[in-house]
Residue frames as a rotation matrix with the C-alpha (Angstrom) as fourth column:
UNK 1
-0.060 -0.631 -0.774 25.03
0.093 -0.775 0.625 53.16
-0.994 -0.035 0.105 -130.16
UNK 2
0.893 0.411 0.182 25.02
0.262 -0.145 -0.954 54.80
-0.366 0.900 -0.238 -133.58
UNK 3
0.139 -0.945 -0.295 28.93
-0.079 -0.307 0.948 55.01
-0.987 -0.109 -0.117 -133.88
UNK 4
-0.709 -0.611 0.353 28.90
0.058 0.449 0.892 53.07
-0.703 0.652 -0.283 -137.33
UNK 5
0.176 0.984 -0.028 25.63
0.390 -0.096 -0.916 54.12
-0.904 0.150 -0.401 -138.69
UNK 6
0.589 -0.100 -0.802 27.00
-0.569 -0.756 -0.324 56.90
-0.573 0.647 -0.502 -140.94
UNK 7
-0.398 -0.866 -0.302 29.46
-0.836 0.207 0.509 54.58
-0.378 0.455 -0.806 -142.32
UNK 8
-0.964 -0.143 0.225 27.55
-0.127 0.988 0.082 51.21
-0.235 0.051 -0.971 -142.29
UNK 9
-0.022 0.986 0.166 24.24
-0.146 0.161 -0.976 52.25
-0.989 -0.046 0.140 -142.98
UNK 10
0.781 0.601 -0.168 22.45
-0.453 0.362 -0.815 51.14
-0.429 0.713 0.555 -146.20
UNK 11
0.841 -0.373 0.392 24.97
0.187 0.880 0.436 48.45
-0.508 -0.293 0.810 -146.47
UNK 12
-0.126 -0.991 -0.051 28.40
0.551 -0.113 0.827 50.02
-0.825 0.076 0.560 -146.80
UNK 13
0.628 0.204 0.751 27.29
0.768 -0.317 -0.557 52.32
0.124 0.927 -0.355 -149.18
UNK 14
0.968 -0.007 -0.250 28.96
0.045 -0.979 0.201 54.89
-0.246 -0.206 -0.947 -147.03
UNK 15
0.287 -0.909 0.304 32.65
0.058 0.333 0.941 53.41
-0.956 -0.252 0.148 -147.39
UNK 16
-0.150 -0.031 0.988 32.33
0.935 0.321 0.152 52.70
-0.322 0.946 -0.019 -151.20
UNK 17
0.805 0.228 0.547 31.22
0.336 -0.936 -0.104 56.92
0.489 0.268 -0.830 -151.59
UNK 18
0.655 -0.738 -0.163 34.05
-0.339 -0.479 0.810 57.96
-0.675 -0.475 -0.564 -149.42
UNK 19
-0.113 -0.797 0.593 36.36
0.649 0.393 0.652 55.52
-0.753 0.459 0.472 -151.56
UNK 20
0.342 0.460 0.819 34.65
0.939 -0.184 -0.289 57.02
0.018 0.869 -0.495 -154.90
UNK 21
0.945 0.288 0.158 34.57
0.280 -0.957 0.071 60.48
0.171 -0.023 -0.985 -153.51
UNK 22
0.334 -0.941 -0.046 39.00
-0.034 -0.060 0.998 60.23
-0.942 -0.332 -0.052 -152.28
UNK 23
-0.204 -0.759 0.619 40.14
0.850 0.177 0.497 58.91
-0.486 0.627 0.609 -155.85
UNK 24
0.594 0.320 0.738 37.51
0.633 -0.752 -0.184 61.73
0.496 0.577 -0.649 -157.56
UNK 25
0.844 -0.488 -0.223 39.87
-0.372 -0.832 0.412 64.54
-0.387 -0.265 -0.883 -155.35
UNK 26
0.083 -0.978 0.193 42.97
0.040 0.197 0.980 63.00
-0.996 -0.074 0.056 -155.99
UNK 27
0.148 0.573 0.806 41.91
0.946 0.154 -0.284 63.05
-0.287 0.805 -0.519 -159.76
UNK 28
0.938 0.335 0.086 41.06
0.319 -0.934 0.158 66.29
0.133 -0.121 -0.984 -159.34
UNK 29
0.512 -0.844 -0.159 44.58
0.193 -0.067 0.979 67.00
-0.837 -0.532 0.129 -157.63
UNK 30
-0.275 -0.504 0.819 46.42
0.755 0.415 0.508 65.55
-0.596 0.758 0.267 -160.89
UNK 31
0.139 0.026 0.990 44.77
0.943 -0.310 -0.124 67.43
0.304 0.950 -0.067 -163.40
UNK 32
0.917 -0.311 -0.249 44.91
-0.088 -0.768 0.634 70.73
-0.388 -0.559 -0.732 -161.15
UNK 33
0.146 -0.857 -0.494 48.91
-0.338 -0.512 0.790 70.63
-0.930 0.051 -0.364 -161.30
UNK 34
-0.233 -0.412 0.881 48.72
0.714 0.542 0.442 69.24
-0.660 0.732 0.168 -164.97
UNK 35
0.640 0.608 0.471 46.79
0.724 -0.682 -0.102 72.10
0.259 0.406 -0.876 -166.09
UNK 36
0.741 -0.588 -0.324 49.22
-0.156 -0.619 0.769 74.52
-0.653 -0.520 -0.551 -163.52
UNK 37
0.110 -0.963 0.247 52.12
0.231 0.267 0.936 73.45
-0.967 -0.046 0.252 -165.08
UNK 38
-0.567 -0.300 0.767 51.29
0.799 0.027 0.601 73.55
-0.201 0.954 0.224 -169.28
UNK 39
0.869 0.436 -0.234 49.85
0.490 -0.691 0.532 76.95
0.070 -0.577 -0.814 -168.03
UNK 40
0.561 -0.724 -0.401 52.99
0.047 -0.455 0.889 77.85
-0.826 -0.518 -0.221 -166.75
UNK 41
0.874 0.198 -0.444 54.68
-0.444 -0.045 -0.895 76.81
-0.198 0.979 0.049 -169.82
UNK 42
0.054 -0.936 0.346 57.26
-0.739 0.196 0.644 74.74
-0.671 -0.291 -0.682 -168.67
UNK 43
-0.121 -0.326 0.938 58.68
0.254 0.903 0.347 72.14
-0.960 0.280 -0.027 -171.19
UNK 44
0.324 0.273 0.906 58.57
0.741 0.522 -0.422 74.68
-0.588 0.808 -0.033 -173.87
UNK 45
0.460 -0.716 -0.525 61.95
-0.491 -0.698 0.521 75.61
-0.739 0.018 -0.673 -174.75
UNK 46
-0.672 -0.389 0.630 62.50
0.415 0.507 0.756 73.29
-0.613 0.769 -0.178 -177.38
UNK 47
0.375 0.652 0.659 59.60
0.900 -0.086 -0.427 75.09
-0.222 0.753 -0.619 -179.44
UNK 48
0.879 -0.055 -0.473 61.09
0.172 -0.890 0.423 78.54
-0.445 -0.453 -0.773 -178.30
UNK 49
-0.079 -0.991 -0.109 64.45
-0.093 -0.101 0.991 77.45
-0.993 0.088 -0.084 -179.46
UNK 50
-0.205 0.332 0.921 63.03
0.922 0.382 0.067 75.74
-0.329 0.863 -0.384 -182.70
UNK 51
0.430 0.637 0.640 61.35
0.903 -0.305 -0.304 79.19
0.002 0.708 -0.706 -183.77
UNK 52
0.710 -0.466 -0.528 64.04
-0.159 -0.837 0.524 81.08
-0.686 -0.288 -0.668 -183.15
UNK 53
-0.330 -0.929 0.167 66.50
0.135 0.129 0.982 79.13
-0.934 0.347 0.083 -184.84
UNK 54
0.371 0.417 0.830 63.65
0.882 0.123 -0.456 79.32
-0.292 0.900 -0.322 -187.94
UNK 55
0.898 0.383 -0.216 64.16
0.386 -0.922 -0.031 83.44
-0.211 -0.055 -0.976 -187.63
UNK 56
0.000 -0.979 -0.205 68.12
-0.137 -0.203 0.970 83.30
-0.991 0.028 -0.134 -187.35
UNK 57
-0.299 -0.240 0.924 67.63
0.804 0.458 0.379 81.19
-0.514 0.856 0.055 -190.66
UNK 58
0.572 0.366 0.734 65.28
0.754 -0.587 -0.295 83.69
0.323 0.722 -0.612 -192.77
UNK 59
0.861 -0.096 -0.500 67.10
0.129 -0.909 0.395 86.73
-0.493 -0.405 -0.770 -191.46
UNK 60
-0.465 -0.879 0.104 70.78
-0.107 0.173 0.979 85.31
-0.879 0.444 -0.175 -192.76
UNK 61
-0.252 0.185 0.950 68.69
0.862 0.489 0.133 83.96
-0.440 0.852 -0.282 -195.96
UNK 62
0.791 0.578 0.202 67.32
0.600 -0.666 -0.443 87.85
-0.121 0.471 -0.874 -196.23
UNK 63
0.133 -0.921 0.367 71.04
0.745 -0.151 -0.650 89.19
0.654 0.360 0.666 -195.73
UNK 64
0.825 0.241 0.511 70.38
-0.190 -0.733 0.653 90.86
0.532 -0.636 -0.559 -192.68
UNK 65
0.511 -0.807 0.295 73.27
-0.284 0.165 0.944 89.14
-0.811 -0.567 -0.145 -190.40
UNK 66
0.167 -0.759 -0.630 76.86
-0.821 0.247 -0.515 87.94
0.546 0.603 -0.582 -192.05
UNK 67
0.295 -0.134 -0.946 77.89
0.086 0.990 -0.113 84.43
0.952 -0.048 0.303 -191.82
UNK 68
-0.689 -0.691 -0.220 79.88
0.160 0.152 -0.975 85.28
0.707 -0.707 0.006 -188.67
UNK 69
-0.435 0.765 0.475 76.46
-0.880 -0.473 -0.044 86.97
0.191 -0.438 0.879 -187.03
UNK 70
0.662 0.731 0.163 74.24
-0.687 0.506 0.522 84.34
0.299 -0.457 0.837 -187.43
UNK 71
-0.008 -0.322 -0.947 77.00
0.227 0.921 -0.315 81.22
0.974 -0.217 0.066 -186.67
UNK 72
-0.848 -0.517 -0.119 77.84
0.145 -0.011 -0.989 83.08
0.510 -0.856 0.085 -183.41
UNK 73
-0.271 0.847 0.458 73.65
-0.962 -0.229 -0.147 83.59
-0.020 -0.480 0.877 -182.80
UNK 74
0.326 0.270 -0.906 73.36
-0.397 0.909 0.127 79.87
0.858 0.318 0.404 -183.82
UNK 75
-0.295 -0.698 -0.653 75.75
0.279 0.591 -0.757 78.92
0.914 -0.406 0.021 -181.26
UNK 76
-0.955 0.097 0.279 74.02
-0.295 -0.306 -0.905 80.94
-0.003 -0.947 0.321 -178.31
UNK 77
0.221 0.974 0.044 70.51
-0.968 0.213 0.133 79.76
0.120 -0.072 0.990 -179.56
UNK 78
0.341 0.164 -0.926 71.54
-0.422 0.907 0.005 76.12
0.840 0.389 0.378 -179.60
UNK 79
-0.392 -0.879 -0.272 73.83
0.040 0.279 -0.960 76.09
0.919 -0.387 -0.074 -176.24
């Protein structure tokens, strides 16, 4: 019978390429939703919040908002 051929021929090479060829997808897998995700742009609302709060600053520093403006835009950008 030739049940184990494909697997056992040229001495377990075939097991050791399947292993190789499972971690190389799963690999694959990983970067796939690492890429998907910092793509998506999740985990970057602390930069979003950061370069807003830069704008609130210059805007009050140009005299566009009154103290009460920007404290109460400070407080909804920071909350």
């Amino acid at each position: 019978m030739m049940w184990g051929w494909p697997m056992m021929g040229f001495g377990g090479f075939g097991m050791i390429f399947g292993f190789i060829f499972f971690v190389a997808i799963v690999i694959g897998v990983i970067f796939l939703i690492v890429w998907l995700i910092r793509r998506s742009g999740y985990g970057t609302a602390d930069k979003t919040s950061a370069h807003s709060l830069e704008i609130l600053k210059e805007r009050y520093a140009k005299g566009e908002l009154s103290k009460e403006q920007y404290e109460n835009m400070k407080k909804e950008l920071t909350s």
